[in-house]
N, C-alpha and C positions, 0 to 999 in steps of 0.2 A: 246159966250156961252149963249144959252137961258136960262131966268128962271122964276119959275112962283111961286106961292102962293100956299105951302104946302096944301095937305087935311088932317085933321084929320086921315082920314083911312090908309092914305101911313104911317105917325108920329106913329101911335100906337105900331107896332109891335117893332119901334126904343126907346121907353120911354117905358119900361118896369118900374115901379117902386118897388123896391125890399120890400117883406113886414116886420114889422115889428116885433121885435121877443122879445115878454113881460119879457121875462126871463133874470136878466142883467147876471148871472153870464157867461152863455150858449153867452151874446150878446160879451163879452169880449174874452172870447176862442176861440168862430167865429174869431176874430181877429188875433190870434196867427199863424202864418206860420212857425215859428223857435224857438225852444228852448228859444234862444234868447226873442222872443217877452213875451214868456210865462215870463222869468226873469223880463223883466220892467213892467208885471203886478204884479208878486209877491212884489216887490219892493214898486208897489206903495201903495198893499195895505195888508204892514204887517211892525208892529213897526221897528223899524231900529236892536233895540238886537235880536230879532229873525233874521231878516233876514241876518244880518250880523256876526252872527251865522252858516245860513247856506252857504252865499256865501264866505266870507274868508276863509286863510289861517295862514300857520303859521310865526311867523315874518315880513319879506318881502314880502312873498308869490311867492317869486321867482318861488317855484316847482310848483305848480298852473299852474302860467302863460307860464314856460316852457313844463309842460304836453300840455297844448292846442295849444299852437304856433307847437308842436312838431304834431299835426294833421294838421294842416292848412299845415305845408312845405312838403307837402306831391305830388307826380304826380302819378296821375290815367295813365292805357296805356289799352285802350278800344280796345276790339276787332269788327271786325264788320262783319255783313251780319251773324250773328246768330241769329235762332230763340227763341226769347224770349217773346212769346206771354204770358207766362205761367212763373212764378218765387215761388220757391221754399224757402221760408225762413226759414224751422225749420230744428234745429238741435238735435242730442243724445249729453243730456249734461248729465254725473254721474247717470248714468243707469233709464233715464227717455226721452224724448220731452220736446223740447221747441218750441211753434211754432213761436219763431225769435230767431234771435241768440242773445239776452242779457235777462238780468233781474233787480230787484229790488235790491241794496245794502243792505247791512245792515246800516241804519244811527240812532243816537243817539238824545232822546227828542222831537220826531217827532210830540210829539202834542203840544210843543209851536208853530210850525211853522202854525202849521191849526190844530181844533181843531177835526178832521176827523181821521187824526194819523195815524198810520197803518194801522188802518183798511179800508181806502182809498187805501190805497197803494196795503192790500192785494187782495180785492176785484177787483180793477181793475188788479191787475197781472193772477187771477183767471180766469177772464173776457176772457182776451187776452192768455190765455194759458202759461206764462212765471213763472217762479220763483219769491218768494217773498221772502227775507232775513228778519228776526226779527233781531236787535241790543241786548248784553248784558245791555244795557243802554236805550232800548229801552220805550216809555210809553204803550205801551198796554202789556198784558200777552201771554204766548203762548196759554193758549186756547183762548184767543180773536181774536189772529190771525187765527187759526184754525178755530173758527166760522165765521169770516171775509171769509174765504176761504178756504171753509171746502172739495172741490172736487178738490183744487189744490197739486202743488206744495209748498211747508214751506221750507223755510233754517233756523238755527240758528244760530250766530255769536256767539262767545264766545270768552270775554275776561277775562282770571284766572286772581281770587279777590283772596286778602292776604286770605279771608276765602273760603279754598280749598272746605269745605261742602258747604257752600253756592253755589258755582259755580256749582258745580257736582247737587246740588240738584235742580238748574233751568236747567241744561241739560240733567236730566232724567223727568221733568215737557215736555222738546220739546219732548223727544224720546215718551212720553206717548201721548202728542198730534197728533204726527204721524209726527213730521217733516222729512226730508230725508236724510241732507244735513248739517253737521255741518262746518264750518268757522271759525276755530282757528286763531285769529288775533295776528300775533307775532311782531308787531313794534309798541307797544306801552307800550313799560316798564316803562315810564313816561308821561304826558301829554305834548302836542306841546305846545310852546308861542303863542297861538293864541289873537295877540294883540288887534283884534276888539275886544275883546271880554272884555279885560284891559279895554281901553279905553271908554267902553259902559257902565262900569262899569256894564255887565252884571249876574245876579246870577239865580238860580234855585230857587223859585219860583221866576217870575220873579217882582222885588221889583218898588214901586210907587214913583217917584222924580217929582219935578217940569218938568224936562228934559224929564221924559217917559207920564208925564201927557200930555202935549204940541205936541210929537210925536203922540199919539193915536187919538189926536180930530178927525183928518181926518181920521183916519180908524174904527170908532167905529163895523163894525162889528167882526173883530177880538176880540175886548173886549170885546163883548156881549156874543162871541160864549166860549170864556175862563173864563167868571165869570157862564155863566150857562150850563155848561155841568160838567159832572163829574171831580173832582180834580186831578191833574196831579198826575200820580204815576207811577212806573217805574218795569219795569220787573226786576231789580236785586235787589229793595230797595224802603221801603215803603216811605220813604222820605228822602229830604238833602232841606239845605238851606244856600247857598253860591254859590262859582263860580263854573263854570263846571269844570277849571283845578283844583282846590281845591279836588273837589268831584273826579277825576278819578285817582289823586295824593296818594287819601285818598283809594279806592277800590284796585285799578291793584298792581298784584305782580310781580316785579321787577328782582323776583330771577327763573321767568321759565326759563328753558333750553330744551336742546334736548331729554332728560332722561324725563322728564315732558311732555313732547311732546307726545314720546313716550305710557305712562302713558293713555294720556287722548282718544290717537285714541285705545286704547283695549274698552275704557270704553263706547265709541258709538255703536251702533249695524248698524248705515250706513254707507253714505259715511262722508269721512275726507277731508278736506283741508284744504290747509293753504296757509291763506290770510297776505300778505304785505311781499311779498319775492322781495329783490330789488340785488340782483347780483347771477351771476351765480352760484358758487359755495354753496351758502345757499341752491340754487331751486336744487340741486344736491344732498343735503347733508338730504334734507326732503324726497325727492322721496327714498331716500335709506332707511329709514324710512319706507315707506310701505302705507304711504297717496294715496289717489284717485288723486290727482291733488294740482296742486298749483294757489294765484290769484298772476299775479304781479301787484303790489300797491306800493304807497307814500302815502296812506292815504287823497288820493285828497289834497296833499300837507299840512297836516291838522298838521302833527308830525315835523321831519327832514327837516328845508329847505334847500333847494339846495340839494336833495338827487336825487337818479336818476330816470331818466323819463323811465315808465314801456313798453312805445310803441318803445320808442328806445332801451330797454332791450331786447323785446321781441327777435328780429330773434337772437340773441346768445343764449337764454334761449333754444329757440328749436332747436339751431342745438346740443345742448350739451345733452336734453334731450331724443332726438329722437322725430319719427311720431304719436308713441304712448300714450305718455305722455298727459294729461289733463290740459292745459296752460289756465286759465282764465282771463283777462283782466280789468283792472277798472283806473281809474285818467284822466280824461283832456277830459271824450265824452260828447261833445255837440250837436252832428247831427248823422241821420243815416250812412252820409260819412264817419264818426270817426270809427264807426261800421265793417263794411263792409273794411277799411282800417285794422284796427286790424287784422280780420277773413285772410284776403289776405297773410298778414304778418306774421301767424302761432297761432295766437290764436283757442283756440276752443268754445269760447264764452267770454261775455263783463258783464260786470254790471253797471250801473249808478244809479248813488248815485245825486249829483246837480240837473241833469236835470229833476230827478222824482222830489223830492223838488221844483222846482219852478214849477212843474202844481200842486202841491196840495196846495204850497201857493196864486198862481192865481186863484187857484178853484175847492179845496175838493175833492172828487171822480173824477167830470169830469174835473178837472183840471189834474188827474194822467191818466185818459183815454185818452186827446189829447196828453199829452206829448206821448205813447203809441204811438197813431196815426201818429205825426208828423216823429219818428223816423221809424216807420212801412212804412209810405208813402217815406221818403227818404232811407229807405234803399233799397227798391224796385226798386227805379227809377234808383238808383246807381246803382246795378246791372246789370238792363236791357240796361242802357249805356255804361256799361264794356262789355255787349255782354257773360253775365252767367244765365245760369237758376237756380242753384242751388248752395248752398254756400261753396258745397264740391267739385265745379269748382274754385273755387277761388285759387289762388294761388301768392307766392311774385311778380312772373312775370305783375303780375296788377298795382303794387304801388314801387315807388321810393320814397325812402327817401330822401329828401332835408334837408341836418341837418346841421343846422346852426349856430350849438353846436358842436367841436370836441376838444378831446383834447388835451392837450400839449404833456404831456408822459401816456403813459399806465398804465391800473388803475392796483393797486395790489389789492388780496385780504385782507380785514380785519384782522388786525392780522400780516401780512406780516412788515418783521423787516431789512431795510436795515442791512448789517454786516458794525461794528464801524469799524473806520479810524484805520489805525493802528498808533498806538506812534510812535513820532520821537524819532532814536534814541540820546540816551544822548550823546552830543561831549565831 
């Protein structure tokens, strides 16, 4: 093999040197290819109670780990030699567009996590054309969401406070801002054990220990951006000062029922739904009710752990509900694959709650814009490897369940009362 003494002019076009990019927050999201990578940026640079806050669960966090395991054991069956130059992602969700099939959660305290807050969150859902959910518990107000994202889509969450005015009166504050889309959350009649949170010894505002002084050196900008922007304040309550399970112990009323339920969908002028339906016979029992749709949820394992995983719910939910019914999906999505697995499987749209959180903890607005992107970019490619253009191609035939979870004997429903042994009789 001959060799000779490189030229400068052959080297050039092979040493391309990439240029530098002045902006660190942009240099770090540059980095991000996964969900994933965006979380070990959030991690590194937000206190430990916030962030463990937002990444935990409840006790164990069994139902966490089981939502997500419960997408991973999953088998894609692609079809091929179709043309899919062109892919389709938006869907009709509750008598609107979305131009992908998920949206924004409703999540709670959002501007401990970055100091951006909703307003992040709405503006980029605005951005991207998707749904923004506000939390009862949220820190910005509905019209701040509103002016955040004032030519989008708004959803409200709502969870009934002991003070039935109160509640009613921040969810005609949403129906006057123009939201669309109310989210009655019915599995939270008490707060979850959520133990990072014990242990972090976390509370609302969040208080200064040796132990939180020591965490923050390394992250001062999170501190700077929380001492000088405006004071935490929250859409259902000008203030509290304690723990968050304290404070939701202290608000949520315990005694809604179905007759309540009832009650609250006359009193919206949109659409209803109702978020954290976890067995069939509840998602049967609301739709008879007269609701626009249901989400199945665990609360991103936040409530009940070991409660049931909502993707392995899902294909009994819709065979019981039918083709028509409005199935919307949330717990355990980490990638656009989670996505597009859900949609296959009978859902008619998703929401993510974690995964938006950790781009706005890695990086304010355009940290909620890559998370956007990355799932926009993998739901696409999944697609176009299944060999679908559009998401109303999708169907079960795409995805098998690998479920590595079954169980011993058949679940009853709640409430269900084996009948007593009969007495021996007396000899």
């Amino acid at each position: 093999m001959e060799r000779r003494v490189p030229r400068p002019a052959d080297l050039a076009p092979l040493m391309r040197f990439k240029g530098f990019e002045p902006n660190g927050r942009a240099r770090r999201l540059a980095k991000a290819h996964r969900i994933e990578d965006l979380r070990t940026i959030a991690k590194r640079r937000t206190p430990k109670g916030a962030f463990d806050y937002t990444d935990g669960a409840a006790e164990f966090e069994l139902s966490l780990g089981r939502a997500r395991q419960a997408f991973r054991d999953i088998e894609f069956h692609p079809a091929i030699l179709r043309d899919v130059s062109s892919v389709d992602t938006s869907v009709e969700i509750l008598g609107g567009v979305s131009a992908l099939p998920f949206g924004i959660a409703p999540t709670g305290f959002t501007r401990m996590m970055h100091a951006e807050g909703e307003r992040a969150g709405a503006s980029a859902a605005g951005a991207a054309g998707i749904p923004f959910s506000l939390s009862t518990v949220g820190t910005t107000s509905p019209e701040g969401v509103r002016e955040a994202n004032p030519d989008g889509r708004n959803w409200f969450q709502l969870y009934m406070q002991k003070d039935r005015d109160k509640s009613m009166s921040l969810v005609s504050r949403a129906a006057e801002a123009g939201f669309d889309t109310l989210l009655v959350t019915v599995d939270v009649p008490v707060a979850g054990a959520r133990l990072r949170d014990s242990y972090n010894g976390f509370t609302i505002p969040p208080q200064l220990t040796p132990a939180t002084v020591l965490n923050a050196i390394p992250r001062p900008e999170w501190w700077w951006n929380f001492f000088t922007t405006e004071p935490l304040t929250f859409a259902s309550l000008s203030e509290w000062n304690g723990t968050i399970g304290e404070l939701l112990n202290a608000l949520f009323d315990p005694t809604v029922d179905f007759d309540d339920l009832a009650w609250i969908r006359d009193q919206w002028p949109g659409k209803v739904v109702v978020k954290g339906i976890q067995t069939v016979d509840d998602a049967k029992r609301v739709m008879d009710l007269g609701v626009d749709g249901i989400v199945l949820s665990n609360h991103g394992g936040r409530q009940l752990d070991r409660a049931p995983v909502p993707f392995h719910l899902l294909p009994s939910v819709r065979a019981a509900l039918g083709k028509d019914a409005t199935i919307i999906l949330d717990t355990g999505i980490m990638s656009g694959a989670d996505v597009v697995a859900a949609l296959a499987m009978g859902a008619d749209f998703t929401l993510v709650g974690r995964a938006y959180l950790y781009g706005l903890m890695a990086g304010g607005r355009e940290g909620v814009d890559r998370t956007i992107e990355i799932l926009r970019t993998e739901i696409v490619r999944t697609m176009k490897l299944l060999g679908v253009a559009s998401v109303a191609e999708l169907d079960p035939g795409h995805v098998t369940q690998l479920r590595s979870l079954a169980p011993w004997t058949p679940a009853s429903p709640p409430g269900a009362r084996r009948a007593p042994a009969k007495k021996r009789a007396a000899s």
